[in-house]
C-alpha positions, -999 to 999 in steps of 0.1 A, spaced: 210 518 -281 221 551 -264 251 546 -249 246 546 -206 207 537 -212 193 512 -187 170 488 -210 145 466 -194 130 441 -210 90 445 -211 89 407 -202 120 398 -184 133 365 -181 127 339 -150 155 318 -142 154 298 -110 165 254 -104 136 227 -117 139 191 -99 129 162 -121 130 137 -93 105 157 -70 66 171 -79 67 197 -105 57 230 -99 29 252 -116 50 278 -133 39 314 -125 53 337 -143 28 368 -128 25 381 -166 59 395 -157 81 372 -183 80 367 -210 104 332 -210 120 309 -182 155 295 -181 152 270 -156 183 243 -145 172 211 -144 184 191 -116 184 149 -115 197 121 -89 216 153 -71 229 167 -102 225 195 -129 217 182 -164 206 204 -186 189 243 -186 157 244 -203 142 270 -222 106 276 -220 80 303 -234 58 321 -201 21 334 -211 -1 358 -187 -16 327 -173 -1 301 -151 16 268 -165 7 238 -150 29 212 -139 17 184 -167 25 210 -194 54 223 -180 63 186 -176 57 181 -214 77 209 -224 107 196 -205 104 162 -216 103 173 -253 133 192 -246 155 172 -227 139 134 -224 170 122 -243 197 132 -217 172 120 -194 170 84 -210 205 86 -213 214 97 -176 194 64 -164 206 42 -190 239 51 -174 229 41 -141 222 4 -159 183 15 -150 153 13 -175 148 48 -191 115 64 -175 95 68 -204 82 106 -194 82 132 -174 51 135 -154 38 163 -129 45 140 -103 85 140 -114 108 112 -119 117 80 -102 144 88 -73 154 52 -72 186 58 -93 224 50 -82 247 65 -56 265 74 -87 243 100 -98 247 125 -69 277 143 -65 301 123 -41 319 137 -10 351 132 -5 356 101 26 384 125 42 369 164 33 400 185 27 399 221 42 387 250 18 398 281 22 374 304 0 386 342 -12 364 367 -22 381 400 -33 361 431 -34 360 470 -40 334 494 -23 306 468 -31 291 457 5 260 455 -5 272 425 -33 299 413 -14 271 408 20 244 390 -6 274 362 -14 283 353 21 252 351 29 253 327 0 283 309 13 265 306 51 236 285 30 270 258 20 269 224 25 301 215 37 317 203 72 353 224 66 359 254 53 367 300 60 365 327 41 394 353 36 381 382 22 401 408 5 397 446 3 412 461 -29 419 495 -25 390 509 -13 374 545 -8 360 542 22 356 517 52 324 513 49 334 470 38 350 466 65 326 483 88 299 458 73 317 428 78 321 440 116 288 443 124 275 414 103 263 387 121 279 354 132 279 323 109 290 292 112 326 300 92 354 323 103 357 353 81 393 368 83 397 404 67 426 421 45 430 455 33 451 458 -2 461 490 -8 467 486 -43 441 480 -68 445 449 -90 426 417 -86 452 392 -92 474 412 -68 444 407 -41 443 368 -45 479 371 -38 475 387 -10 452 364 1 473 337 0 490 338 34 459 339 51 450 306 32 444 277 57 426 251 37 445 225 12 423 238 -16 416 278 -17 383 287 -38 381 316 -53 350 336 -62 341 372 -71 315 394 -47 287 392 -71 278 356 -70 258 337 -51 269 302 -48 251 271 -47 246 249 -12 269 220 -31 295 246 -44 326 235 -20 314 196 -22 315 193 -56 349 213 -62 360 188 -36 347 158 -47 366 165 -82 399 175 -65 397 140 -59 382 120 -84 405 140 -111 438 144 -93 438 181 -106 459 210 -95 431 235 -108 394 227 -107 368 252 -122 329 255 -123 292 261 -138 285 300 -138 249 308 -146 231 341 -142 211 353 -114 184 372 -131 175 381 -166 157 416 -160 176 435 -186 186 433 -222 221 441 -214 222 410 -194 211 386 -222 235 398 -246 259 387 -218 243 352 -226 243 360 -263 280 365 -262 289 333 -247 280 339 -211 299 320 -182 283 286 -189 307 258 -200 280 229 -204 265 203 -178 293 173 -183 328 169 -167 360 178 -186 398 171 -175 424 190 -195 461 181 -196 492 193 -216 497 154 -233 456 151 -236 447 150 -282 441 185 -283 396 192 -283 402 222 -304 432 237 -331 436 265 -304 442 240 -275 454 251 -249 450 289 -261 415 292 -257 419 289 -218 382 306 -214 370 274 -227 383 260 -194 360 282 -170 364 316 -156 378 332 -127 343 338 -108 344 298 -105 377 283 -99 398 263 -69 438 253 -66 452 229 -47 466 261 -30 504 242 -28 502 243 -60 494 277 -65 520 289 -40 550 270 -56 539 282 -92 537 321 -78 504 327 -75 484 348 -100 509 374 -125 498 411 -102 499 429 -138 469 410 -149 430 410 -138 403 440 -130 415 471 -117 453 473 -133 458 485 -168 453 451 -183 419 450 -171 418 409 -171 435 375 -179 448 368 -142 423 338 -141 430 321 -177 469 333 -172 465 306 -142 444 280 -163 472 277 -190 503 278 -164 482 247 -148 477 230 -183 514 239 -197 531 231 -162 518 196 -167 494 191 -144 454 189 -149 424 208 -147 389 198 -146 360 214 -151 330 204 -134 296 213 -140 280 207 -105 300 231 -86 277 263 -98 274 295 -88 250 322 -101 263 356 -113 248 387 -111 253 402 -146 256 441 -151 223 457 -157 226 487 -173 242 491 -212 272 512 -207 285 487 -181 281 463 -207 302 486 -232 329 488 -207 331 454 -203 332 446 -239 364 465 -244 376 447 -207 374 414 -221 389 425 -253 420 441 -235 418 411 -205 424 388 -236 451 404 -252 465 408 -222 467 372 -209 480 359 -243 512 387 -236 518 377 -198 520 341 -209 544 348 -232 563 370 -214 568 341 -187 572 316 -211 582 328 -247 590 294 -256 553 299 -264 553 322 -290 560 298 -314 531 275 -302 505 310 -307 522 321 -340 515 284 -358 473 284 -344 473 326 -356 449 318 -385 424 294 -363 424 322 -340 413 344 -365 389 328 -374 377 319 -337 376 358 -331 358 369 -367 344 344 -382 305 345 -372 297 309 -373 326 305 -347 323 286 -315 327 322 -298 300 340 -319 272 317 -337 250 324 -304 246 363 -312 215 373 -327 211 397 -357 201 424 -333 233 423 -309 249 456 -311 278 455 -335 298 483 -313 301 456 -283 316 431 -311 343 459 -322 348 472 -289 358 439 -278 380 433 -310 399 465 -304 406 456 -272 424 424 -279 444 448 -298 452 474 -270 456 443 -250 497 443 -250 506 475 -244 480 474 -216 499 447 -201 530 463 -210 521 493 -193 504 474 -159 538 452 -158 555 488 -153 534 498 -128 530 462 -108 568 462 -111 574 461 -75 556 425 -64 555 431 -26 523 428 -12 508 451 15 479 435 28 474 440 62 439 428 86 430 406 110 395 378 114 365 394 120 
């Protein structure tokens, strides 16, 4: 694959929400896919995605309805049998029962606590536009938007955000003059008004339930740090899939705490912090996050170390002795990079991101080191082996330059951050703005 090619899939792939307690649709694929991914939704919650073959011709609701059940009908059973209610048997065109608990839905907290959501961007108005719109669709009775301008080119975000129209949340503004994400959510932070700040990236869109469900498990779990689901928004390219092929964003449909005195899921626990979520998808309780300092300013996209701010937070939560959860119904759908050499250069990102987050960790804690040096061998094979929870869902055909690209970025990955600590040496922040 030529290096800076665009591929597009002859039949591209639909993905889109399916909800097993209302009439199924007939799936319409217009010839134009050649598969669907579809999130099926139950009782007010996601369960499972689906996987289903599109022909040229329509597919009707009683065979998509089939297909499903086939699929998924176990989680199905099992989600009622939860609810002490008698499985349903099948899936039919006309959907399920939606005589199931209050459990099932996602709960609101009785007393919602403010949320403060952050959105850092550079020179991406168009993206950045597309997820507040997003964020105006949100179900939730308290909650602003701080959004962060990392050194950009031009005014032109700003100018956008002037003249967008008005919604029903306050949107304050800050200008950054230095690049660096981590150093952006930093700068955020005095701007902060809510208990919890959410943080999100400007090419998402987020789901209506996003902030309910983050809140809901700030509650239920006691947890400092809260991630969520990331799916993708669109499928058009094969650069996108091998995004999916290499692990994607997803971290499955079922709720996970994490905790320092937990028995440890995995030999790499709590070193495999992506395993926890990502930065695209996560919420503090933001005292929290102000007492512990934030996010490390030498870390994350745009500074030398090109990554690791958000899983440098997840294991100072974990190792700090508090919890995280993870939970699955607070989603938001990421718009994947389209064309191949954005896929390169992100290969080698998350290589170097990695590398990177493993140093800063131990360069604020080396009582670490020791703790790394004795899971080395696991991690090894975590990293190489190709029956590894990291690589067993790449297909014969994924490009073996993205695999080594990646691998020589973990490498570069120290003396990236060595080199982005020098630089972000002075911690100040600059951000200056005002609410627009």
């Amino acid at each position: 694959m030529a290096a800076g090619a665009v591929t597009v899939l002859a039949a591209p792939v639909l993905v889109g929400d399916l909800h097993l307690d209302a009439p199924l649709p007939d799936l319409n694929g217009d010839g134009r896919y050649r598969g669907a991914r579809l999130l099926a939704w139950l009782h007010g919650r996601p369960l499972a995605e689906v996987m289903l073959p599109l022909a040229p011709r329509p597919l009707p609701a009683g065979e998509l309805a089939g297909l499903v059940w086939q699929q998924i009908g176990g989680q199905v059973s099992e989600h009622y049998a939860g609810d002490g209610l008698p499985p349903p048997g099948e899936l039919t065109a006309a959907g399920l029962t939606r005589a199931a608990s209050p459990r099932c839905a996602v709960p609101r907290p009785a007393a919602a606590p403010k949320i403060t959501v952050v959105v850092a961007t550079r020179d991406r108005a168009g993206s950045l536009l597309r997820c507040l719109d997003s964020l105006s669709r949100v179900d939730y009775p308290a909650f602003d938007v701080v959004v962060v301008d990392s050194a950009p080119r031009t005014d032109e975000t700003q100018l956008a955000l002037a003249a967008r129209p008005e919604t029903g949340f306050a949107v304050s503004y800050l200008r950054e003059p230095r690049p660096g994400l981590a150093l952006a959510h930093n700068a955020a932070l005095p701007a902060v008004t809510g208990d919890i700040v959410a943080i999100t990236d400007d090419d998402v869109e987020v789901d209506p339930g996003w902030l309910g469900a983050l809140a809901a498990a700030f509650a239920d779990a006691g947890a400092a740090c809260v991630t969520g689901l990331i799916l993708p928004a669109e499928l058009q390219t094969t650069p996108q899939l091998l995004v999916e092929q290499a692990g994607g964003y997803s971290r499955g449909y079922t709720r996970h705490t994490f905790s320092r005195d937990m028995p440890a899921p995995s030999p790499l626990f709590p070193f495999t912090a992506g395993r926890f979520g990502s930065g695209a998808n996560m919420a503090f309780r933001t005292e929290w996050l102000v007492a512990h300092g934030g996010f490390d300013p030498a870390t994350g996209a745009g500074t030398p170390a090109r990554g690791g701010d958000d899983l440098t937070a997840f294991l100072k939560v974990i190792t700090s002795g508090a919890t995280l959860a993870y939970e699955p119904a607070a989603i938001v759908r990421h718009w994947h990079r389209r064309d191949y050499e954005g896929m390169r250069r992100q290969a080698f990102g998350y290589g170097v991101g990695l590398g990177a987050y493993l140093t800063a960790s131990v360069w604020a804690r080396p009582a670490l080191l020791a703790a790394m040096a004795r899971r080395a061998l696991p991690a090894a094979r975590h990293l190489l082996g190709a029956g590894s929870a990291k690589n067993a869902g790449r297909e014969d055909s994924f490009p073996a330059e993205l695999v080594w690209r990646e691998r020589a970025g973990v490498l570069a990955g120290p003396f990236a951050y060595a080199v982005s600590r020098w630089r972000y040496r002075d911690r100040r922040q600059g951000g200056t703005g005002g609410r627009q």
